[in-house]
N, CA, C and O of each residue as an XYZ file, in Angstrom:
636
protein
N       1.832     23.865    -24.333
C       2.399     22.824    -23.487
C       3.683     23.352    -22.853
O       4.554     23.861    -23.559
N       3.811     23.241    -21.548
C       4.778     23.570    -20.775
C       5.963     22.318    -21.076
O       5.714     21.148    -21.368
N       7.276     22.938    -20.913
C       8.709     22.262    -20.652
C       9.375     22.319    -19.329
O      10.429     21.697    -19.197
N       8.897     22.979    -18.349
C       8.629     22.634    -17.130
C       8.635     21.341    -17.142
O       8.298     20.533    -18.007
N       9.433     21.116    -15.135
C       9.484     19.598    -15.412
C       7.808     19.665    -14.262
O       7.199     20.413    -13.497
N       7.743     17.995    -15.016
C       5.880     17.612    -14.953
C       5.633     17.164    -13.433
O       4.444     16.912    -13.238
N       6.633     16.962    -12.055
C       6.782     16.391    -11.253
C       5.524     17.320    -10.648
O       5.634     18.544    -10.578
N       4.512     16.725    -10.287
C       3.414     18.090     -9.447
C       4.270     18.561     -7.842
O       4.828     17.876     -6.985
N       4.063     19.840     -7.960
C       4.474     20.605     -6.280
C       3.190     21.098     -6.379
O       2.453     21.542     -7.259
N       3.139     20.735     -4.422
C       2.083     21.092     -3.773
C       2.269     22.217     -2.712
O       3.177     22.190     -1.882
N       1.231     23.321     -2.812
C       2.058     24.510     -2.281
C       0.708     24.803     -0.970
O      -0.506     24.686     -1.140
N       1.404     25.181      0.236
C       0.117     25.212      1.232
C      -1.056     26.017      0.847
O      -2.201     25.677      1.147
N      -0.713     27.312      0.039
C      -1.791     27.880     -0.226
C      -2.115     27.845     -1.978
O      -1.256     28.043     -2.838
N      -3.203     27.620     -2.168
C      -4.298     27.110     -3.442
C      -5.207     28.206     -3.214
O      -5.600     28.581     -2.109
N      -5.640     28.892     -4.794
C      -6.519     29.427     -5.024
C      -7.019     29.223     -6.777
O      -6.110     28.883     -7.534
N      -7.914     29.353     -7.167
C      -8.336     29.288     -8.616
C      -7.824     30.595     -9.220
O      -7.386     31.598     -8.656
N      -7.986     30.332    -10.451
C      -7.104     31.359    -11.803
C      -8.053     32.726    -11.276
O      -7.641     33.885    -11.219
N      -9.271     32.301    -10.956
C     -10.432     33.445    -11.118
C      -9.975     34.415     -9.156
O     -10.081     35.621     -8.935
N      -9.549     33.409     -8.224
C      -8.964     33.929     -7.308
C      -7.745     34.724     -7.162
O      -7.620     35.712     -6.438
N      -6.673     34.092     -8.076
C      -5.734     34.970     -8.022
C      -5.954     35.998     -8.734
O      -5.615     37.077     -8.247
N      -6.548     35.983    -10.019
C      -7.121     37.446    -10.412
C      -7.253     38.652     -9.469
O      -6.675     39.730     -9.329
N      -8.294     37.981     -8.872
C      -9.011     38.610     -7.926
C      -8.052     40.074     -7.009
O      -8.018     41.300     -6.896
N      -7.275     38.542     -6.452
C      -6.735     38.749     -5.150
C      -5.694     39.762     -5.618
O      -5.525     40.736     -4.885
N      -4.664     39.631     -7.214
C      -3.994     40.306     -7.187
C      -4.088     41.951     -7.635
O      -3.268     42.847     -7.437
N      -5.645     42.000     -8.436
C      -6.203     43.106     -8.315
C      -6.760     43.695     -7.157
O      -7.194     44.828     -7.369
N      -6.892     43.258     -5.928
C      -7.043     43.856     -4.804
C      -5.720     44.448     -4.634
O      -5.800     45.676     -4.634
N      -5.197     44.256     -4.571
C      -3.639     44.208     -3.853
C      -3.167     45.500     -4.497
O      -2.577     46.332     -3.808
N      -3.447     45.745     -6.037
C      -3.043     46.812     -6.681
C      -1.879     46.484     -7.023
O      -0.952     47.293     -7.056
N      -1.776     45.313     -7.310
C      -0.448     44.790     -8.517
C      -0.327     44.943     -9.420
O      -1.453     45.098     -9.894
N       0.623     45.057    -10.398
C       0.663     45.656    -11.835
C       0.218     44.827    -12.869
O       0.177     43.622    -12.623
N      -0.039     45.119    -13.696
C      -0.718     44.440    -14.878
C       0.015     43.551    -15.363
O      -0.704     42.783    -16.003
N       1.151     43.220    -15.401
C       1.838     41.930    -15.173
C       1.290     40.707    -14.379
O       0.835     39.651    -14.818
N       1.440     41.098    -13.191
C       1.449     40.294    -11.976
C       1.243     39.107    -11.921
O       1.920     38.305    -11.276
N      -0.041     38.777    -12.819
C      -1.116     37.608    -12.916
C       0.033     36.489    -14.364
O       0.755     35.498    -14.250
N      -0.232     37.060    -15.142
C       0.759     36.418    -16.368
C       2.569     36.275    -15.445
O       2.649     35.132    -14.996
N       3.011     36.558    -15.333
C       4.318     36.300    -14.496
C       3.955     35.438    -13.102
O       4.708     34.489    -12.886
N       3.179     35.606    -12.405
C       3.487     34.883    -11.022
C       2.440     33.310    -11.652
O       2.684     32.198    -11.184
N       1.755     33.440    -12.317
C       0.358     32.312    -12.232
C       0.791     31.518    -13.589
O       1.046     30.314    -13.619
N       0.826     32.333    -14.621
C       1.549     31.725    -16.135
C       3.326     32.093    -16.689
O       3.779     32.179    -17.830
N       3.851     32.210    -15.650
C       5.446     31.787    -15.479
C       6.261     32.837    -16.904
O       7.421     32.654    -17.271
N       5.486     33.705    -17.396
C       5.581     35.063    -18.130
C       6.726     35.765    -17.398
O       6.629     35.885    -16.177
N       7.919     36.291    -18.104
C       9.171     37.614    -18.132
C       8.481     38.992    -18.215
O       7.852     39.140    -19.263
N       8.453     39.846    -17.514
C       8.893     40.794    -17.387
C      10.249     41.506    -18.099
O      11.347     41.224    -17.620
N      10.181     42.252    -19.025
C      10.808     42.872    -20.049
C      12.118     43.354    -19.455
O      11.700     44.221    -18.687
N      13.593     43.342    -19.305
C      14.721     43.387    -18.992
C      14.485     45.322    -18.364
O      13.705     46.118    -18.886
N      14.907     45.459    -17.819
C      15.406     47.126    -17.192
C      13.737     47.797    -17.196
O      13.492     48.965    -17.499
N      12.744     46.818    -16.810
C      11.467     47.964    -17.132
C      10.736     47.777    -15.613
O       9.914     48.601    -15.211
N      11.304     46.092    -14.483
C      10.578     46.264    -13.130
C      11.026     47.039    -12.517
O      12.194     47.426    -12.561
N       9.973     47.493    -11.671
C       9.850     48.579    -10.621
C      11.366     48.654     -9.623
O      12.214     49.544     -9.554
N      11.292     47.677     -9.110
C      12.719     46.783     -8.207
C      14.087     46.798     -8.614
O      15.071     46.679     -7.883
N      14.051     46.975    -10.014
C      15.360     46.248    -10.475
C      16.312     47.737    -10.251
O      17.522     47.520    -10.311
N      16.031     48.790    -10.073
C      17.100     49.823     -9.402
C      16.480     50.614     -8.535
O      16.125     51.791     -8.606
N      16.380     49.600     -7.497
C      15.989     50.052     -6.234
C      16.229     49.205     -4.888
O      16.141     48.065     -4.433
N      16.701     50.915     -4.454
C      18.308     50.467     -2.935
C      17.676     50.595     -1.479
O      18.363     50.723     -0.466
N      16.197     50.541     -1.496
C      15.716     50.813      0.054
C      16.119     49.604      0.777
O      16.505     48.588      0.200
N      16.024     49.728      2.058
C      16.064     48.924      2.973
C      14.987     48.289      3.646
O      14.241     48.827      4.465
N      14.954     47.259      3.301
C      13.765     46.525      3.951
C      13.707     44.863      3.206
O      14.607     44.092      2.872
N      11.936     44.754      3.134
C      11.953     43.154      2.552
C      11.301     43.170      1.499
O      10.372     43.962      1.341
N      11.753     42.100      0.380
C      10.650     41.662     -0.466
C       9.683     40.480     -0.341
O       9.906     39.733      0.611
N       9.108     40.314     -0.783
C       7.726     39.815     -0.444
C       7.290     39.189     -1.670
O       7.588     39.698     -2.751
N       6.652     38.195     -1.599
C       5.668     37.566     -2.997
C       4.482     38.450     -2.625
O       3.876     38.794     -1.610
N       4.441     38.683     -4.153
C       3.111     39.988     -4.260
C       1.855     39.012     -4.454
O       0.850     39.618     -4.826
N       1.691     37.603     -4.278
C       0.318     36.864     -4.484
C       0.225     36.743     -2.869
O      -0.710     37.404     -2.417
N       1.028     36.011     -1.854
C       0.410     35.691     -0.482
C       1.436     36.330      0.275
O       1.672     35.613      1.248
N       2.374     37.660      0.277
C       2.523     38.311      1.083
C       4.102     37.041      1.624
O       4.766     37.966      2.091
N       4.552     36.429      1.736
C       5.134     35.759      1.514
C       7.001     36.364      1.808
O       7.571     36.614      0.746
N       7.834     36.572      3.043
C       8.738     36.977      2.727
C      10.177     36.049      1.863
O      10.902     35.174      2.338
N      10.183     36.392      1.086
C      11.625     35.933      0.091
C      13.087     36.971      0.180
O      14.240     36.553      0.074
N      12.874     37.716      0.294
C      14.494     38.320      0.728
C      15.029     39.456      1.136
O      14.102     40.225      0.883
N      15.629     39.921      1.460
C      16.205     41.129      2.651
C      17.198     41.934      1.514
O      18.027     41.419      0.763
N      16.782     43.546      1.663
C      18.287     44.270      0.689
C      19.293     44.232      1.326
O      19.992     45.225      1.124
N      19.750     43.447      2.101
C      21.006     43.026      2.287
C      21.713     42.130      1.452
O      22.912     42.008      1.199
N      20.596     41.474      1.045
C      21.707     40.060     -0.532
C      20.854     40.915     -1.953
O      20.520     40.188     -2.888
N      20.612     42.088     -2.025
C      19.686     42.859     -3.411
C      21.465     43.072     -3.991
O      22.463     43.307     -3.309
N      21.353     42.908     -5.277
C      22.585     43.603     -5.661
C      22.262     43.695     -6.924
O      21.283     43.126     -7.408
N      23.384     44.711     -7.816
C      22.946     45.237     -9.222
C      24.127     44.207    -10.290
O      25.251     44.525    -10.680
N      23.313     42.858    -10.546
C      23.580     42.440    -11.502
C      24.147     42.854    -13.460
O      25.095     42.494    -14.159
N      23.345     43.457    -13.600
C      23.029     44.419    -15.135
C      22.371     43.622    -15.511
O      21.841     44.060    -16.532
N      22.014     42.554    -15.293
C      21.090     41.893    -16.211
C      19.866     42.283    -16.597
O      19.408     41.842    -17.651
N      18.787     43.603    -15.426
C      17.682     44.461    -16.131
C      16.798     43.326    -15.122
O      15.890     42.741    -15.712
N      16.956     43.055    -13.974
C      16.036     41.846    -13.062
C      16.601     42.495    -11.811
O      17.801     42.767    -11.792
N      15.753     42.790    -10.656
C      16.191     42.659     -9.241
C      17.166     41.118     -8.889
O      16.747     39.963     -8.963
N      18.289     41.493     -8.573
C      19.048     40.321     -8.399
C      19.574     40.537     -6.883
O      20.044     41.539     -6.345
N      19.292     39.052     -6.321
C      19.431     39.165     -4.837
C      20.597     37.416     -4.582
O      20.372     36.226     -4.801
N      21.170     37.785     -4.320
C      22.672     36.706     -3.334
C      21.918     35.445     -3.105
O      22.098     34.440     -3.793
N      20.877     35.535     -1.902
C      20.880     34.794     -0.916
C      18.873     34.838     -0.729
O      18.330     35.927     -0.915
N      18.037     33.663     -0.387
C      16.914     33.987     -0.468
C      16.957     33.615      1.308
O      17.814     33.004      1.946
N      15.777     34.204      1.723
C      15.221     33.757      3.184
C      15.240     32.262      3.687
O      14.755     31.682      2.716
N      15.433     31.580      4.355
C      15.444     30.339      4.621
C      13.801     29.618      4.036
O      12.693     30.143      3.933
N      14.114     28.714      3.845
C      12.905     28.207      2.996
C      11.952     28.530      2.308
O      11.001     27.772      2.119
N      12.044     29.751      1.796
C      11.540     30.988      1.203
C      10.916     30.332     -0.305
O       9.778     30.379     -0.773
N      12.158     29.723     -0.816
C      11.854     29.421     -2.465
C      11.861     27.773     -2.586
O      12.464     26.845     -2.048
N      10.984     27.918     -3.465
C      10.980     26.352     -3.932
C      11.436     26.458     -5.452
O      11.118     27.398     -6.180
N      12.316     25.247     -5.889
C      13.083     25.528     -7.477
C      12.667     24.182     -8.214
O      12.504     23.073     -7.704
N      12.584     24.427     -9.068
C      12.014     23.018    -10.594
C      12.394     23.113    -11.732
O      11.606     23.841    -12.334
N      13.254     22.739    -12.424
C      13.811     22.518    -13.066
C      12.831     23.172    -14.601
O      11.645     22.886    -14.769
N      13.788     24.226    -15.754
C      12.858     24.951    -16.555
C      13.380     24.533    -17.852
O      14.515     24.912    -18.138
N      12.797     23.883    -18.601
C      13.532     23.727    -20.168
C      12.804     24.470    -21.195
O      13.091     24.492    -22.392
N      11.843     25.071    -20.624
C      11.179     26.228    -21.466
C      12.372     27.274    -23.033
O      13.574     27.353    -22.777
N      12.090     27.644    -23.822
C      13.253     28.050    -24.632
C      14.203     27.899    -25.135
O      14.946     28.563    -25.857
N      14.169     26.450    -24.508
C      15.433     25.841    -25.400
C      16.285     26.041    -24.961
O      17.270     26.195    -25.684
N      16.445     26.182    -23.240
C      17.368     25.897    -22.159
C      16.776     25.121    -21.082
O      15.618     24.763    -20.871
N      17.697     24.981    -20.554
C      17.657     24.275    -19.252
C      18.507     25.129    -17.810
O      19.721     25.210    -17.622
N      17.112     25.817    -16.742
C      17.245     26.957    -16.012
C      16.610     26.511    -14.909
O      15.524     25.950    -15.058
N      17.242     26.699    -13.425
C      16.355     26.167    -12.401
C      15.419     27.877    -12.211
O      15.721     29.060    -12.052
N      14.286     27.115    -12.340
C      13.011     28.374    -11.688
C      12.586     28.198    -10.240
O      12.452     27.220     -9.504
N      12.393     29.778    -10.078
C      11.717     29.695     -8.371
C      10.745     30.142     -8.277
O      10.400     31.163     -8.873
N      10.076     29.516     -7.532
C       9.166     29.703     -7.254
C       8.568     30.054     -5.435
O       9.086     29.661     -4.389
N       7.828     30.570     -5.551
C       7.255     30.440     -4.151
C       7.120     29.759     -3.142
O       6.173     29.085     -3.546
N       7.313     29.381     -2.122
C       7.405     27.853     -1.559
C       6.394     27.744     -0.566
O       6.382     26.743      0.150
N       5.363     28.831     -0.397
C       3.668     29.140      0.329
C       2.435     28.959     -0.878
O       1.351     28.380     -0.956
N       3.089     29.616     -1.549
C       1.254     29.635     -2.885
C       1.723     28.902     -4.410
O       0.923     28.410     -5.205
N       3.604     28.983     -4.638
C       4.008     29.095     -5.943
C       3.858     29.364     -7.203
O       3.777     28.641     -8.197
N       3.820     30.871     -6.997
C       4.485     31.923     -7.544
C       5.325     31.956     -8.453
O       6.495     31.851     -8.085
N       5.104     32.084     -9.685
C       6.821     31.825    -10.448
C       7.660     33.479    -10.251
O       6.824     34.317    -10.592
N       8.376     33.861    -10.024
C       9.155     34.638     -9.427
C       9.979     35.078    -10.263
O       9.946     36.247    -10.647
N      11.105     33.946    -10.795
C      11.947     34.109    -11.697
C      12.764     32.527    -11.971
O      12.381     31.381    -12.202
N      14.397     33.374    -11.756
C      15.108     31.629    -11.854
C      16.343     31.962    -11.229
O      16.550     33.167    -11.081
N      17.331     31.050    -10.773
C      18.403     30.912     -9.903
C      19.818     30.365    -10.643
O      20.080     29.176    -10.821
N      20.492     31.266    -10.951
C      21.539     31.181    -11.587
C      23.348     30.750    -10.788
O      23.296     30.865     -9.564
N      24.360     30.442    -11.161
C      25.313     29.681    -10.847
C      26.385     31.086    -10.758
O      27.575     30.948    -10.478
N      25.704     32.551    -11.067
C      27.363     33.424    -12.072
C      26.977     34.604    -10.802
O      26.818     35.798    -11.059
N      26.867     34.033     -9.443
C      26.357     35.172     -8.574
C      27.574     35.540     -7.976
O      28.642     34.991     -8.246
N      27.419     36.573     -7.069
C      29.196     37.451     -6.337
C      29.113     36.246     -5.162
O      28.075     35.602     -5.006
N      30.170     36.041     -4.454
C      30.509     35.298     -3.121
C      29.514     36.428     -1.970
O      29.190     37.615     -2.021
N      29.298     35.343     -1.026
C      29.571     34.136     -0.398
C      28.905     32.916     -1.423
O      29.545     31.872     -1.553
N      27.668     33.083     -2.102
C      26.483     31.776     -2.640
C      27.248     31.744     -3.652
O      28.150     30.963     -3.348
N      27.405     32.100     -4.588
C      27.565     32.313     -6.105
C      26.519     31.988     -6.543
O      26.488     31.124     -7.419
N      25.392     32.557     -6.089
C      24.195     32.688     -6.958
C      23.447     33.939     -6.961
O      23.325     34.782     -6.071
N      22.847     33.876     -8.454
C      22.028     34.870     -8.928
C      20.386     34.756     -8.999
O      19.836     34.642    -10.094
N      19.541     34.798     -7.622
C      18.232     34.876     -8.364
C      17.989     36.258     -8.805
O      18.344     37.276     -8.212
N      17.342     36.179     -9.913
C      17.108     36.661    -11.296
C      14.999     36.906    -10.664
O      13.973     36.247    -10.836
N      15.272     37.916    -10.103
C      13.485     37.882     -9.915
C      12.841     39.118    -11.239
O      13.352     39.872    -12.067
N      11.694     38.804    -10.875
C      10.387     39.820    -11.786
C      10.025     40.513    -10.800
O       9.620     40.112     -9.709
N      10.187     41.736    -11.226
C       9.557     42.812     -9.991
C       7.889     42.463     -9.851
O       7.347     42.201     -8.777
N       7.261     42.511    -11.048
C       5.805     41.943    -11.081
C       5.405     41.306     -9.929
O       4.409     41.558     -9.250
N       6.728     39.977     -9.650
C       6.080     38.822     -8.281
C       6.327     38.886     -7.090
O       6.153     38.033     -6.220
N       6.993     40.523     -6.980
C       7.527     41.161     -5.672
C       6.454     41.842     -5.048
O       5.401     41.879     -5.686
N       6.509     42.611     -3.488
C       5.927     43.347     -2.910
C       7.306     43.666     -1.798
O       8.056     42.840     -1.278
N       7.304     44.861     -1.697
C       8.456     45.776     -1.002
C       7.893     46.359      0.425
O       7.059     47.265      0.434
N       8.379     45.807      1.562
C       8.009     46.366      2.803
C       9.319     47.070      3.467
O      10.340     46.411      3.661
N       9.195     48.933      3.921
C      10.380     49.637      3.924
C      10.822     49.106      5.607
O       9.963     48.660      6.367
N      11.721     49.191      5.850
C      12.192     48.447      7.037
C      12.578     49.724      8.086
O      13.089     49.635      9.203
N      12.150     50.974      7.329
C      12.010     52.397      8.224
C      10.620     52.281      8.752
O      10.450     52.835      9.839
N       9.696     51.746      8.280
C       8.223     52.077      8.164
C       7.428     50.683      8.253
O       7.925     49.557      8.230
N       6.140     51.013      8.354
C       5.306     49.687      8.077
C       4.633     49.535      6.898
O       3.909     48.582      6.612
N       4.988     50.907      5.910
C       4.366     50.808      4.686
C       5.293     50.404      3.796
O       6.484     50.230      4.054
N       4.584     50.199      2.384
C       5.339     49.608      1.373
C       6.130     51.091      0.361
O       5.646     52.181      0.055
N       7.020     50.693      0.179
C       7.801     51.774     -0.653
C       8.356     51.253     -2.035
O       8.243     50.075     -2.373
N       9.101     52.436     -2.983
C       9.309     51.791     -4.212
C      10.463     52.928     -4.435
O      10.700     52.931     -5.642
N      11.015     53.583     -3.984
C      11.566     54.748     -4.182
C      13.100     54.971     -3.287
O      13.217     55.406     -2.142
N      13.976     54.606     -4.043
C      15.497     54.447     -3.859
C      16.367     54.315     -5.038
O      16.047     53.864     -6.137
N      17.765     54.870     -4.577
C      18.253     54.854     -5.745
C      19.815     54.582     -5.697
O      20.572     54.275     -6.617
N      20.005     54.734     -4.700
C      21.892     53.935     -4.644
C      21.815     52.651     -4.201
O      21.089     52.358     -3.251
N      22.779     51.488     -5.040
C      22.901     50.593     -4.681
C      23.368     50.189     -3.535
O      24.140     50.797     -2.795
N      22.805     48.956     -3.358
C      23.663     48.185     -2.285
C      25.243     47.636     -2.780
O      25.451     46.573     -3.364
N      26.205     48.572     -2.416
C      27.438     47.924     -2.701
C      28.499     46.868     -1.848
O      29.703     46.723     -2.062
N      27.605     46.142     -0.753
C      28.393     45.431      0.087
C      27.999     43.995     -0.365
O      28.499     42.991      0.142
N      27.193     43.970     -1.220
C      26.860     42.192     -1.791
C      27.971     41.981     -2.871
O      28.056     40.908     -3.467
């Protein structure tokens, strides 16, 4: 039983458990992917792909392609999570998480919903916020190129 709050969100795009499977094994998503974006599952602190990585370009929800945020708000938290400032304009949808015996706003996707990660209060200025993503529910498009990349290594130090 989920601690999620029970309010239903309706997200434009719907697919079955057996679809997103599917879809995210097409895609060549990591063996995560499905448990983190579909069953709201962590990704293990300092082990996503993302979380020290300085390319330039966009991230993306790795279920519907979906842009959520620019390495311009990516910054190196320490927390062991890609942590980004600022999300895309209507990018994320958030619901309230009491899962663990806290109380944490989660984000989610705001096209398919995606659980992503969660949105924290202890972020650098201008927002003072921290979303806290799973590399798992990412997809990286290089903003040199039209392909996807994973391979960078100095931070962004202007967030």
């Amino acid at each position: 039983m989920s601690n999620r709050s029970t309010s239903a969100m309706q997200f434009p795009i719907q697919k079955t458990a057996e679809e997103w499977q599917a879809h995210l094994a097409a895609q060549q998503a990591e063996p995560a992917a499905y448990a983190v974006t579909r069953q709201a599952a962590t990704e293990r602190p300092f082990t996503g792909r993302f979380n020290q990585h300085w390319q330039a370009g966009q991230y993306h929800c790795i279920c519907c392609g979906a842009a959520l945020f620019t390495s311009e708000t990516k910054f190196d938290a320490g927390c062991g999570w890609p942590s980004f400032t600022q999300a895309l304009p209507q990018a994320i949808a958030e619901r309230a998480d009491r899962s663990h015996g806290m109380v944490r706003v989660e984000t989610l996707c705001s096209q398919c919903g995606a659980h992503l990660g969660h949105v924290f209060p202890d972020g650098p200025a201008p927002t003072g916020l921290r979303y806290c993503m799973n590399s798992a529910a990412l997809a990286f498009t290089d903003s040199a190129s039209d392909g996807a990349s994973d391979s960078a290594t100095s931070p962004n130090t202007s967030a």
